[in-house]
N, C-alpha and C positions, 0 to 999 in steps of 0.2 A: 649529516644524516638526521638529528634531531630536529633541524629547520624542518627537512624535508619532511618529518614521523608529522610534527605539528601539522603543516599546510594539509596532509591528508587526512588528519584526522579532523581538518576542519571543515574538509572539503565535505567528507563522506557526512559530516552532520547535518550541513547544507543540502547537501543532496536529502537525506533523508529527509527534512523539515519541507524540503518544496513538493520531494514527493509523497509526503501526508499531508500536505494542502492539497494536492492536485486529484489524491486517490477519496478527500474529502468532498471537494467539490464536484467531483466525476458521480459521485455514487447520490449525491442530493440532485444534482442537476439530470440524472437519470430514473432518479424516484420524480423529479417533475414534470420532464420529459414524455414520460409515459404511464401520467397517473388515474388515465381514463381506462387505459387499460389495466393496471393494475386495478382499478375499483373494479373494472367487468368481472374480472378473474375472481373478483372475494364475492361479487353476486354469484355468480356460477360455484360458489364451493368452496374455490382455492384457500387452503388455509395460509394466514398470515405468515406462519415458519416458511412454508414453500418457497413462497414471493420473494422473500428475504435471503435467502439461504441461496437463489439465483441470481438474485442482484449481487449480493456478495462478490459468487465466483466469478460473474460478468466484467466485476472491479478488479479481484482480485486476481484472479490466474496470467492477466496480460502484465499485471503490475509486477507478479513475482518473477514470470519469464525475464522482465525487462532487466529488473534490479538484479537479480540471478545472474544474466549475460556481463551486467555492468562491472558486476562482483568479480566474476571469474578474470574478466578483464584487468581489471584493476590486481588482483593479485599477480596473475603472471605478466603484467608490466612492473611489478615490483620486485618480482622472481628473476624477471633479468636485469633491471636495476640493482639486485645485488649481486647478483651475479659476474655482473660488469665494472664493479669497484672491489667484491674479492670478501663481500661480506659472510657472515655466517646468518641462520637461523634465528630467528630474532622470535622467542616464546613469549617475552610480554608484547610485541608489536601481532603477534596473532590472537593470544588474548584480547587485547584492544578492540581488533578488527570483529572479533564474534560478540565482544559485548554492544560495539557502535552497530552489525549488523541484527543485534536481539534487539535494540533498543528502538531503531530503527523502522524494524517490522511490527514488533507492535503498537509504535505510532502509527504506522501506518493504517492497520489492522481496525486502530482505535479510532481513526478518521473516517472510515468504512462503517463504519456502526454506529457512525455520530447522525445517522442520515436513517435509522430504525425507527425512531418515532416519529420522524417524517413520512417515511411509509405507514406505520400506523394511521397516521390522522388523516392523509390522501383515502386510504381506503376504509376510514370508520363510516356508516351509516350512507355507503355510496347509494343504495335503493331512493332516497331518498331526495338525491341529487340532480340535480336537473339534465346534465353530459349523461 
């Protein structure tokens, strides 16, 4: 059982590390994707927070659905994995799992907002821009 606590705890870092690259590169490659139209939007008014504060959830509510569904997965196949060898409640391995899931999301979080002053600088001084 301790092989097995390792391989998932090493799994679940893995998983987190690929998805704050993935929620990183999602969130620049969608500040680039669409930075004619973000500049429109800062001509027309749109304040900078707005813009951001949308891209954000665009990133982040399918990422947390996904990780969320993965989570819940992964606990109740471990729910019957111990279930199925006779084990008990295991307090430090759920401790573990909330601090690998805290640590997790705010890498994530923090790969999402690594792509903020890249929106800044797509939408500074757009009037002036030839698009």
């Amino acid at each position: 059982m301790d092989r097995v606590t390792s391989v998932s705890t090493a799994t679940s870092g893995l998983s987190f590390f690929v998805a704050a690259a993935s929620a990183g590169l999602t969130a620049a490659a969608s500040v680039l994707d669409r930075r004619r139209v973000y500049g429109l939007l800062r001509v027309a008014g749109r304040l900078l927070k707005v813009l951001d504060r949308a891209r954000v959830r665009e990133t982040a509510i399918p990422l947390v659905v996904l990780a969320g569904g993965t989570l819940a997965a992964g606990v109740y196949g471990a729910y019957q994995l111990n279930k199925l060898v006779g084990a008990s409640f295991n307090t430090s391995g759920a401790i573990e799992l909330a601090v690998c899931t805290a640590v997790g999301a705010l890498a994530m979080f923090t790969a999402i907002g690594g792509s903020r002053p890249l929106l800044r600088r797509v939408t500074v001084d757009r009037e002036q821009n030839a698009d």
